[in-house]
C-alpha positions as CSV (number, residue, x, y, z in Angstrom):
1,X,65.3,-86.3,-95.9
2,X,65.2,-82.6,-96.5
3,X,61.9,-82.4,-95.0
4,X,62.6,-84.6,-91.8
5,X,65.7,-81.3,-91.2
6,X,63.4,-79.1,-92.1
7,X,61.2,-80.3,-89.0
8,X,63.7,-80.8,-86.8
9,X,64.8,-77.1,-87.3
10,X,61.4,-76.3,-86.8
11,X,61.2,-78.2,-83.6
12,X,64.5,-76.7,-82.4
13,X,63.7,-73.2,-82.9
14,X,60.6,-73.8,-81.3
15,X,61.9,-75.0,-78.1
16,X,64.5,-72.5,-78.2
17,X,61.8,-69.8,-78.5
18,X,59.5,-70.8,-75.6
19,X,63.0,-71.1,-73.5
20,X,63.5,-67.3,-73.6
21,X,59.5,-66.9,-72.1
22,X,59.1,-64.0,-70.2
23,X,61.5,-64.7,-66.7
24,X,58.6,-63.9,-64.2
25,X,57.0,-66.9,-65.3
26,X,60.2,-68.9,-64.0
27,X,58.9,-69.3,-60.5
28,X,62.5,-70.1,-59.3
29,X,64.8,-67.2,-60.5
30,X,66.2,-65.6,-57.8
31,X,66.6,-62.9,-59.7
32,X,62.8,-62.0,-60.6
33,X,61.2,-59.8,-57.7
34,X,58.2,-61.6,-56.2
35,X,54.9,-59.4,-57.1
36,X,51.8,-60.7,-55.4
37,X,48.4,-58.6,-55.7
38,X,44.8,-59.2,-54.6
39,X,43.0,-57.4,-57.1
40,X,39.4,-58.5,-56.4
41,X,36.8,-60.1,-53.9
42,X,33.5,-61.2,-55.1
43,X,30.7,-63.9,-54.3
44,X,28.7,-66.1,-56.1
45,X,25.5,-63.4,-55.7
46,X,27.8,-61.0,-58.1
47,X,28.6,-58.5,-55.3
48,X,32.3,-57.4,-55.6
49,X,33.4,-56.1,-52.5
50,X,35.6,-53.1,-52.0
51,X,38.9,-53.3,-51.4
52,X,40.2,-51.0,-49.2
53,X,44.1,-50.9,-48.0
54,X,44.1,-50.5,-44.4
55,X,47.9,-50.3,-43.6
56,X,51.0,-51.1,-46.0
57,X,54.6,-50.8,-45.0
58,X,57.9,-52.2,-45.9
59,X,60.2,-53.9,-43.5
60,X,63.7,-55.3,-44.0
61,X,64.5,-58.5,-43.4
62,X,67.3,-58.9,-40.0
63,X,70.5,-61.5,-40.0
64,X,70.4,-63.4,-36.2
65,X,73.9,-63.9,-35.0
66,X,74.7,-64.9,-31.8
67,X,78.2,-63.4,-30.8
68,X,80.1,-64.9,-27.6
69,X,83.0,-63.1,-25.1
70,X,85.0,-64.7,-22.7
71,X,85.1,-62.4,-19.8
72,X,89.1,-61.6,-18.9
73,X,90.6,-59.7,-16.3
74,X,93.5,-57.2,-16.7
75,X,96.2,-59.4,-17.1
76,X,93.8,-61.3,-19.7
77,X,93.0,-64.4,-17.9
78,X,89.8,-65.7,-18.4
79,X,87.5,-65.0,-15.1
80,X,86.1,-68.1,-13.4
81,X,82.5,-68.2,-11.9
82,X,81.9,-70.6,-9.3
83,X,81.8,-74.0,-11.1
84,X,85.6,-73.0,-12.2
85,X,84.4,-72.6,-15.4
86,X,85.5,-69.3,-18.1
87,X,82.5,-66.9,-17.8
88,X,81.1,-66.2,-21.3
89,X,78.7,-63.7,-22.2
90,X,76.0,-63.7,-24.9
91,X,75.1,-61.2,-27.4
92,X,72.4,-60.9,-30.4
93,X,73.3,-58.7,-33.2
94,X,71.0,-58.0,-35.8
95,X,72.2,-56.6,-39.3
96,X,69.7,-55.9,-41.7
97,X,69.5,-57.9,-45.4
98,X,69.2,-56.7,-48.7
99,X,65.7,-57.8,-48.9
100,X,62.7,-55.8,-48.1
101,X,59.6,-57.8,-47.6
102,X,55.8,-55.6,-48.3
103,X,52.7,-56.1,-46.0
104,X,49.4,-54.7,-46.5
105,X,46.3,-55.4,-44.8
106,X,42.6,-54.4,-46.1
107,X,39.9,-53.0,-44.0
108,X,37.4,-55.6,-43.1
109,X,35.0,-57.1,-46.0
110,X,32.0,-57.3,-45.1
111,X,30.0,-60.6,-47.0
112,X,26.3,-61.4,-47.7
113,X,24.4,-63.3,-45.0
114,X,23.4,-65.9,-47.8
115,X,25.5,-69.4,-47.9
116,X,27.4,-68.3,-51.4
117,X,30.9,-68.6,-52.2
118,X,33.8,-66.2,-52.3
119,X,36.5,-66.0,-54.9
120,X,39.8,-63.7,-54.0
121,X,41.2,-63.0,-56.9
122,X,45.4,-63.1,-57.3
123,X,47.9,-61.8,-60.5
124,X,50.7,-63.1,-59.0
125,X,54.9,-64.2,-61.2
126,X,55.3,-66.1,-57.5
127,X,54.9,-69.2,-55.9
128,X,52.4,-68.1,-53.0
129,X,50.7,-69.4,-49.9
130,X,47.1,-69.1,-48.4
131,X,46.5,-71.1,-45.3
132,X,43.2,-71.6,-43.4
133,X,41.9,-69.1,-41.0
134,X,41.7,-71.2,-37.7
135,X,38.4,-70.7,-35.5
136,X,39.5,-72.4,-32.3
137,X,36.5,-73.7,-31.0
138,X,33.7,-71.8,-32.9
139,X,31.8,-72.6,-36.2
140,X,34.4,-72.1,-39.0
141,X,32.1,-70.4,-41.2
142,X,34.6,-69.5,-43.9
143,X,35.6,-72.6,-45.2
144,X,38.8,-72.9,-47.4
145,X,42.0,-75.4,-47.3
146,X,45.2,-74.5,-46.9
147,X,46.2,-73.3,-50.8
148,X,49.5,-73.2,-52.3
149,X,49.8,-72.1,-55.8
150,X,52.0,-70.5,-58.5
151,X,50.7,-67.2,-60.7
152,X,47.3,-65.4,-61.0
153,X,44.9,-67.5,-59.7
154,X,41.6,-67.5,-58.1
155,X,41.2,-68.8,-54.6
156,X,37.7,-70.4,-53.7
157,X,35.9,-69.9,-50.0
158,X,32.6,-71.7,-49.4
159,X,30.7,-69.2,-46.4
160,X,28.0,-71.0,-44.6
161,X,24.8,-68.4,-43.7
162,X,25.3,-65.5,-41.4
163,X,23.5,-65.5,-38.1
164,X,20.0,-64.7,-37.4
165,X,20.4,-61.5,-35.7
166,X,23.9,-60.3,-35.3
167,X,27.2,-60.2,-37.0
168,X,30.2,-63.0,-36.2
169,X,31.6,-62.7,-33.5
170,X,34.5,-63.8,-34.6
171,X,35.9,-62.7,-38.1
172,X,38.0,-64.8,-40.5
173,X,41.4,-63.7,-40.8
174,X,42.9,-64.8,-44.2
175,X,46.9,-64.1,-45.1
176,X,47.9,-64.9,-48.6
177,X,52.0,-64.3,-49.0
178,X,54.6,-65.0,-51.7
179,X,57.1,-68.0,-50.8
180,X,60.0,-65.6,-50.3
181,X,58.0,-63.8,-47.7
182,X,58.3,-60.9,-49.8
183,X,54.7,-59.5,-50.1
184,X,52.1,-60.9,-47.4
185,X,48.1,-59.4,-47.9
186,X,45.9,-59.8,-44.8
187,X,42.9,-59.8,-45.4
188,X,39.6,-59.7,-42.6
189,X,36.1,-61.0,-43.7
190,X,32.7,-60.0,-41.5
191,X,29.5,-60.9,-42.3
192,X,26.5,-59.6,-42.4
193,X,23.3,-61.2,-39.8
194,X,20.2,-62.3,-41.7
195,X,18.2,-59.3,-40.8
196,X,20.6,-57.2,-42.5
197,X,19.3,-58.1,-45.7
């Protein structure tokens, strides 16, 4: 008997201990500030490209409210327009929030001509998002899936081989951001022609 307590205590002060885990790991505490980085890009040929922070600015995030006025005249009728109806008018006010959001965009990597693949790495205490670059019409030669993930992570790009002669002529724009919408990377990927090499 006194060994089943004894394991039950044990138990008990086990869960109790990996309850009070670091918070940044709790993915939906308000309260934990979303921190997103991108703290390396390399390829399966072991280049690791350098990163390279074009632009970075804070914004605030703005309130949308939509304020109406009935039009009156001196006496403090409502004025009519010609369907006999009250005119109203229609304002937008914006008031800014108490959250700031971070962007930053790197300068443009430029990858390998060789088919190889290319692994952004993430630390990350957020729930985060990475959709696809879209290419419209041309040959979507960085190929990834829209990614959705939680923490440090690694996400995985297959690139098909650069052209013969010249660089793309369209680049690959990739955006990785928190859930929140509180840190967003862009990042811009070239690639090098086949003669580069």
């Amino acid at each position: 008997m006194k060994t089943i307590k004894i394991l039950v205590a044990t138990l008990l002060f086990a869960t109790i201990v990996s309850s009070c885990d670091d918070k940044s790991h709790n993915f939906s505490d308000p309260d934990v500030k979303s921190e997103l980085n991108v703290i390396q890009v390399k390829d399966t040929l072991g280049t690791i490209y350098p990163l390279t922070v074009l632009r970075s600015f804070d914004t605030v995030f703005m309130n949308m409210r939509i304020k109406l006025d009935t039009l009156k005249d001196a006496t403090g009728k409502p004025i009519l327009n010609d369907q006999n109806k009250p005119q109203v008018t229609r304002d937008t006010i914006y008031t800014p929030r108490n959250k700031t959001s971070k962007y930053i965009e790197l300068d443009t990597i430029l990858l390998n001509s060789p088919k190889n693949e290319v692994q952004i790495k993430l630390e990350s205490n957020a729930r985060w998002q990475a959709p696809a670059p879209t290419f419209s019409s041309s040959i979507a030669w960085f190929q990834t899936q829209n990614v959705n993930g939680g923490g440090s992570s690694i996400i995985k790009v297959k690139v098909l081989t650069g052209l013969p002669t010249k660089r793309r002529p369209i680049l690959a724009n990739q955006t990785i951001y928190s859930r929140d919408s509180l840190v967003m990377y862009k990042l811009t990927f070239d690639q090098k022609a086949k003669n580069e090499n």
